[in-house]
PyMOL commands that place a pseudoatom at each C-alpha (Angstrom):
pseudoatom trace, name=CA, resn=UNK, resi=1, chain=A, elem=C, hetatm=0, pos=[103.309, 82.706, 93.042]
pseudoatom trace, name=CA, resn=UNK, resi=2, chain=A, elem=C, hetatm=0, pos=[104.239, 81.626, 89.688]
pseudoatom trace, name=CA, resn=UNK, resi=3, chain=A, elem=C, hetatm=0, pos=[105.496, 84.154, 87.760]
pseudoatom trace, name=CA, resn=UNK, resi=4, chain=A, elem=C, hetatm=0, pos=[104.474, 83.364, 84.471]
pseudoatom trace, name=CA, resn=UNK, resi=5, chain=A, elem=C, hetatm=0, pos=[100.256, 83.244, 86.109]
pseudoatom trace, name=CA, resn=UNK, resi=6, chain=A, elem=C, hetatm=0, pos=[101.313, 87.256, 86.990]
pseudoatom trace, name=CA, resn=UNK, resi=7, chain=A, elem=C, hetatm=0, pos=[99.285, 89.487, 85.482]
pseudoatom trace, name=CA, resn=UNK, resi=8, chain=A, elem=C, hetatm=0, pos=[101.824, 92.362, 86.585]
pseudoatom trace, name=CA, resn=UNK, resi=9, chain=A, elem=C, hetatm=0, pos=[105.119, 93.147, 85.291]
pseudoatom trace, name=CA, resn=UNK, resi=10, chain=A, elem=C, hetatm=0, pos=[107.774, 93.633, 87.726]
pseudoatom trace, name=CA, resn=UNK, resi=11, chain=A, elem=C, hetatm=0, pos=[108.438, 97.296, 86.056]
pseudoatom trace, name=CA, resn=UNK, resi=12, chain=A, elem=C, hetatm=0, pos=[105.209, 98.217, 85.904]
pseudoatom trace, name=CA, resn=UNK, resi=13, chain=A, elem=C, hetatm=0, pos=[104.871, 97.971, 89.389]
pseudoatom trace, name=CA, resn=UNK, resi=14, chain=A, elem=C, hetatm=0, pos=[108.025, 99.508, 90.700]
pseudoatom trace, name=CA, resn=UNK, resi=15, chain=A, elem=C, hetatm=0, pos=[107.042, 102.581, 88.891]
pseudoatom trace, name=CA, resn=UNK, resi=16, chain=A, elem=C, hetatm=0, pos=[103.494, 102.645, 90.532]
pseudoatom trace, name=CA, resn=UNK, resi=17, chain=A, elem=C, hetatm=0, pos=[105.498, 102.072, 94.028]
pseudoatom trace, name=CA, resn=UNK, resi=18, chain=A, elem=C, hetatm=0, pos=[107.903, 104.484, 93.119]
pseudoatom trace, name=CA, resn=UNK, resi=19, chain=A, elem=C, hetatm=0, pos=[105.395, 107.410, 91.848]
pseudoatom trace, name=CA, resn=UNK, resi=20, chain=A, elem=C, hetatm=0, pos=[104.544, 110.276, 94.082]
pseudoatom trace, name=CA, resn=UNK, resi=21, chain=A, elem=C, hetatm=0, pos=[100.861, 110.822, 95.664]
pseudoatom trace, name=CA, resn=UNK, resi=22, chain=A, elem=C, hetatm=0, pos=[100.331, 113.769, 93.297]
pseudoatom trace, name=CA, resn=UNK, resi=23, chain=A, elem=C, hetatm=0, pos=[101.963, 112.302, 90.157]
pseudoatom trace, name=CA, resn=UNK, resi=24, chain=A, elem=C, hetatm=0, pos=[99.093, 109.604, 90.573]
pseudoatom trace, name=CA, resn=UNK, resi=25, chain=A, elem=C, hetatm=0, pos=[96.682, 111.796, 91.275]
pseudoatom trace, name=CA, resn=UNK, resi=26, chain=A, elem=C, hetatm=0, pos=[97.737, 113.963, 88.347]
pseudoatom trace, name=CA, resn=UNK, resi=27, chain=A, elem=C, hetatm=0, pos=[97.732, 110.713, 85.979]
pseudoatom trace, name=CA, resn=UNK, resi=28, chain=A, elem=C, hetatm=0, pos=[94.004, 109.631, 87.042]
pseudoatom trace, name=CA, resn=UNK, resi=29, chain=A, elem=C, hetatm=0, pos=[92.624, 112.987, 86.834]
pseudoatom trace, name=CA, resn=UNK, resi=30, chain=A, elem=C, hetatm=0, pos=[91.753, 114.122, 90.359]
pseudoatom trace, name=CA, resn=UNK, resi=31, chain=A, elem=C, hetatm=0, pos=[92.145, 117.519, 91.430]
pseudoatom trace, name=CA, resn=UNK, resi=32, chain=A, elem=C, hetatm=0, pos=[94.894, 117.851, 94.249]
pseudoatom trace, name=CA, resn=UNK, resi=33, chain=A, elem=C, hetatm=0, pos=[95.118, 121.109, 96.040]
pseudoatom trace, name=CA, resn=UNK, resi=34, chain=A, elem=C, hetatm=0, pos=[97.250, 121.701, 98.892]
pseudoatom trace, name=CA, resn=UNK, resi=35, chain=A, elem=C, hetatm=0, pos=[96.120, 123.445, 102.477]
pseudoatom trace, name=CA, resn=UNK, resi=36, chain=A, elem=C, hetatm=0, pos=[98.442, 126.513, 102.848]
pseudoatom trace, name=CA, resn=UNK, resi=37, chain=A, elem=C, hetatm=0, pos=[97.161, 127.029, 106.603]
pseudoatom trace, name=CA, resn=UNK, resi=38, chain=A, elem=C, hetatm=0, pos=[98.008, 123.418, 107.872]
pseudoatom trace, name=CA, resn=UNK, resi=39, chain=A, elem=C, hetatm=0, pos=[100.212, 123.761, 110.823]
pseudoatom trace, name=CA, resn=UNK, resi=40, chain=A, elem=C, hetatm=0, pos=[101.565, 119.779, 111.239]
pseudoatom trace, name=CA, resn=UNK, resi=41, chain=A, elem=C, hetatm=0, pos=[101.630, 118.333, 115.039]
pseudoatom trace, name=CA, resn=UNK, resi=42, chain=A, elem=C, hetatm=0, pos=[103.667, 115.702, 114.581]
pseudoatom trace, name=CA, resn=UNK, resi=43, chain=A, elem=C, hetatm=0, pos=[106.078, 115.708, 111.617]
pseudoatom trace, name=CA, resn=UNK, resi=44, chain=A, elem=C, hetatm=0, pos=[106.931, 118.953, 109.731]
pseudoatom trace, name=CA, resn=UNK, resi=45, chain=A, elem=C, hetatm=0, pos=[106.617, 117.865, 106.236]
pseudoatom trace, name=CA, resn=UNK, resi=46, chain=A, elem=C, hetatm=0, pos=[103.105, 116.536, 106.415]
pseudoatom trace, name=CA, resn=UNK, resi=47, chain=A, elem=C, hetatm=0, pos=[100.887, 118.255, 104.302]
pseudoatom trace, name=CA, resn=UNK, resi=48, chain=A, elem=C, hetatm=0, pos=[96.892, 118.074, 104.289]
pseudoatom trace, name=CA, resn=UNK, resi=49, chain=A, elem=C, hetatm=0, pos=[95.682, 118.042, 100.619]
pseudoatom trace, name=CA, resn=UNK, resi=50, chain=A, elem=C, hetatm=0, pos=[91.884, 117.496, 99.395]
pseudoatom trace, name=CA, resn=UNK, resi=51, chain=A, elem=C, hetatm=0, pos=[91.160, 115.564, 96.274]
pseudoatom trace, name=CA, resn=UNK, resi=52, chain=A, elem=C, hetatm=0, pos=[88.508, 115.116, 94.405]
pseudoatom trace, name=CA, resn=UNK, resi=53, chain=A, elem=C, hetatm=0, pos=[87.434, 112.300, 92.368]
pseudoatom trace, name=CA, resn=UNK, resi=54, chain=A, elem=C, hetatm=0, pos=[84.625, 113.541, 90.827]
pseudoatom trace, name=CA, resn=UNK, resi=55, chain=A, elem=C, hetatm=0, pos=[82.082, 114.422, 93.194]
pseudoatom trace, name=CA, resn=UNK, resi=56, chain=A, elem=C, hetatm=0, pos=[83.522, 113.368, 96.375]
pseudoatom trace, name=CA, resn=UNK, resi=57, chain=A, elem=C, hetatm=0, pos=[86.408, 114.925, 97.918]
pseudoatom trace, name=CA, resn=UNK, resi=58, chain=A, elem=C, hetatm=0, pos=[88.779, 113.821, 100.350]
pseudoatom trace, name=CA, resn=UNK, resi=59, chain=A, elem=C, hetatm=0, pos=[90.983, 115.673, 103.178]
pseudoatom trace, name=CA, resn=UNK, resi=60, chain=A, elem=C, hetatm=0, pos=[94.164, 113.671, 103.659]
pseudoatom trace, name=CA, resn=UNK, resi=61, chain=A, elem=C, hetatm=0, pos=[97.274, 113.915, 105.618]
pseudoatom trace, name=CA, resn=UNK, resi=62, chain=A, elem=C, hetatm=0, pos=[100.482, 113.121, 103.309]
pseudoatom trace, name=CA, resn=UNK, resi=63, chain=A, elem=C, hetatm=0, pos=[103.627, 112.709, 105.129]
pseudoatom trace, name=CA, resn=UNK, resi=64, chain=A, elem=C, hetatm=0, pos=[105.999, 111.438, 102.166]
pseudoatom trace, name=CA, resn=UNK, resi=65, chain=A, elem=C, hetatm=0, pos=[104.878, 108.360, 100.285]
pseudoatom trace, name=CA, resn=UNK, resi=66, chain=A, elem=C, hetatm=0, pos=[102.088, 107.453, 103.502]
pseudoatom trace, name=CA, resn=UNK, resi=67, chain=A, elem=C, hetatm=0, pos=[98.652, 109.061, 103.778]
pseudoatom trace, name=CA, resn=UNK, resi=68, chain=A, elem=C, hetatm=0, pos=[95.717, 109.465, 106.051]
pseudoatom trace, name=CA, resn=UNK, resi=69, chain=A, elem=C, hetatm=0, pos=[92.236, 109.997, 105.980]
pseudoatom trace, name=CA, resn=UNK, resi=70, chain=A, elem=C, hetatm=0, pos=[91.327, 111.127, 109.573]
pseudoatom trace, name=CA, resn=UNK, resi=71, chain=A, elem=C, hetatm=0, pos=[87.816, 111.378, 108.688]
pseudoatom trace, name=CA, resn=UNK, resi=72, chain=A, elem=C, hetatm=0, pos=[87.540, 107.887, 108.155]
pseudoatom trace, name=CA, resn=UNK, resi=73, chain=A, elem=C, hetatm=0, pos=[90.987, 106.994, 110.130]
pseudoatom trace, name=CA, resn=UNK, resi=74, chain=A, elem=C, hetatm=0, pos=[91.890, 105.416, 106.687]
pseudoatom trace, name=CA, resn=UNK, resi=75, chain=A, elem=C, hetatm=0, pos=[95.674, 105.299, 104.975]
pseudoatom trace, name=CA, resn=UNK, resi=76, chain=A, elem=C, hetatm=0, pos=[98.127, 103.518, 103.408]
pseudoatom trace, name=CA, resn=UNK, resi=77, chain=A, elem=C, hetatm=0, pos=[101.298, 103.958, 101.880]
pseudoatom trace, name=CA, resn=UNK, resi=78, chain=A, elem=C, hetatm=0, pos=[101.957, 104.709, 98.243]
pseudoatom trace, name=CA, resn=UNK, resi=79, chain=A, elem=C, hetatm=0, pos=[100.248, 105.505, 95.339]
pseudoatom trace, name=CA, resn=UNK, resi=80, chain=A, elem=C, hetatm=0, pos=[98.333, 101.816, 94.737]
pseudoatom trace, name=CA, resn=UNK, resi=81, chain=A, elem=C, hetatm=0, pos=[96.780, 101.914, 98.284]
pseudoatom trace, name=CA, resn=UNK, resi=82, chain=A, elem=C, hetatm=0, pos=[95.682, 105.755, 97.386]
pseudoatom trace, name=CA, resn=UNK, resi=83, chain=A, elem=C, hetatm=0, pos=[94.267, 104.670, 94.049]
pseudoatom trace, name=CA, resn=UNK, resi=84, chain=A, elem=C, hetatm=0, pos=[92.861, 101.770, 95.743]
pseudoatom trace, name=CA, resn=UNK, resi=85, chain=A, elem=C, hetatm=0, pos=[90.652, 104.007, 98.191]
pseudoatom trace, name=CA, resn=UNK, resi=86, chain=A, elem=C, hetatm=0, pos=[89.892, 107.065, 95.836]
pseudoatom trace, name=CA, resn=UNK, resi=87, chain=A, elem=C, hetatm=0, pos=[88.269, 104.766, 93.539]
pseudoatom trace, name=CA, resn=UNK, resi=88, chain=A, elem=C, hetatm=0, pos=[87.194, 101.516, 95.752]
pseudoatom trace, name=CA, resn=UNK, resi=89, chain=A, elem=C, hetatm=0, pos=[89.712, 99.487, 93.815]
pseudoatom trace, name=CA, resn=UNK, resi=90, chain=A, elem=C, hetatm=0, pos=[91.334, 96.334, 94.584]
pseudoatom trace, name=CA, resn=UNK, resi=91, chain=A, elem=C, hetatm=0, pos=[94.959, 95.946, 94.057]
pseudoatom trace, name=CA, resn=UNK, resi=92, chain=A, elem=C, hetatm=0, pos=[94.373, 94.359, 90.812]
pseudoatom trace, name=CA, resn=UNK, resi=93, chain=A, elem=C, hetatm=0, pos=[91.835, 96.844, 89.556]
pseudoatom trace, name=CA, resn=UNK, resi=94, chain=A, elem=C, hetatm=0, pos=[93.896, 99.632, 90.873]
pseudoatom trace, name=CA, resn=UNK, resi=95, chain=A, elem=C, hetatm=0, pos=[96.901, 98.538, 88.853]
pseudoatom trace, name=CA, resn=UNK, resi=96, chain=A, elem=C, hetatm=0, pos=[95.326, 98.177, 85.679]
pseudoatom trace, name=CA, resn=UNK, resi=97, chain=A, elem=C, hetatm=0, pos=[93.317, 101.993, 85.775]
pseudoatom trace, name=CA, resn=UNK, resi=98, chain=A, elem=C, hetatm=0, pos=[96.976, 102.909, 86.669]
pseudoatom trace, name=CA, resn=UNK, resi=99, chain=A, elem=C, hetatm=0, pos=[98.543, 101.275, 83.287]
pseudoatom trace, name=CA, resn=UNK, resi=100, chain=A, elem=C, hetatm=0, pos=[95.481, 102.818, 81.388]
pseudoatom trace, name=CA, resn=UNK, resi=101, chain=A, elem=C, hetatm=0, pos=[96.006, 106.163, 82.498]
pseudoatom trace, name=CA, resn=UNK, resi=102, chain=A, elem=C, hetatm=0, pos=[99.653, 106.410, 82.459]
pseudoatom trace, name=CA, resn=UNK, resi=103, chain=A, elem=C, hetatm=0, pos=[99.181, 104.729, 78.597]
pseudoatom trace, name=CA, resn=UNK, resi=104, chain=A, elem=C, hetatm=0, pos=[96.640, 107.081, 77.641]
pseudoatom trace, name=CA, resn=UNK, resi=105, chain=A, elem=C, hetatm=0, pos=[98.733, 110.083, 78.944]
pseudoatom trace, name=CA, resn=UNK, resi=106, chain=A, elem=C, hetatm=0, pos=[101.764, 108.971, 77.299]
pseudoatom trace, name=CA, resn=UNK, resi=107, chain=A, elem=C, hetatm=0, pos=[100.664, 108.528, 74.015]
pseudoatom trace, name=CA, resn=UNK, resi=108, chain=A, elem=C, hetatm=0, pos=[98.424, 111.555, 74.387]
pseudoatom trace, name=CA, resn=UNK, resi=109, chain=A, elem=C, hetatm=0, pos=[101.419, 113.285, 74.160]
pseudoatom trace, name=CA, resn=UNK, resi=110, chain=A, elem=C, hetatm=0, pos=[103.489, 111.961, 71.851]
for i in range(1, 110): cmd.bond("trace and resi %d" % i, "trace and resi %d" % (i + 1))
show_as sticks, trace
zoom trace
């Protein structure tokens, strides 16, 4: 790809990459609240969290930067792919309500 035609700076997205499940959530407004009684099978630092994005709420398995939907045996890794499902996004449309959000919340509190 030409990188003039991007519509994505390369610092943009290495801080969407970079940002944590929760920060994202956090940014885009969704509630994020933890399971304290989720034992994990497999891997002891998954967690099971439920967000909600307005009215719908979602149980997911987080295990670092990758998540899981076992309701719908959905996941991905990192916060794009989880903005990208929450909301129905594509990547592109998932990228730009990130940069609206994080700009809104930045200058919000300046």
């Amino acid at each position: 790809m030409n990188r003039s035609k991007r519509s994505f700076s390369d610092a943009s997205l290495a801080q969407f990459r970079a940002m944590s499940l929760k920060d994202a959530c956090s940014y885009l407004g969704c509630y994020w609240k933890e399971d304290p009684d989720f034992v994990p099978i497999k891997d002891p630092v998954t967690k099971r969290v439920f967000i909600s994005n307005g009215s719908r709420v979602f149980e997911i398995l987080v295990t670092s930067s990758k998540w899981f939907d076992s309701r719908f045996n959905r996941g991905g890794g990192g916060a794009i792919d989880l903005v990208m499902y929450l909301f129905g996004l594509d990547f592109v449309g998932a990228v730009n309500l990130m940069q609206k959000r994080i700009i809104s919340t930045a200058e919000a509190s300046l």
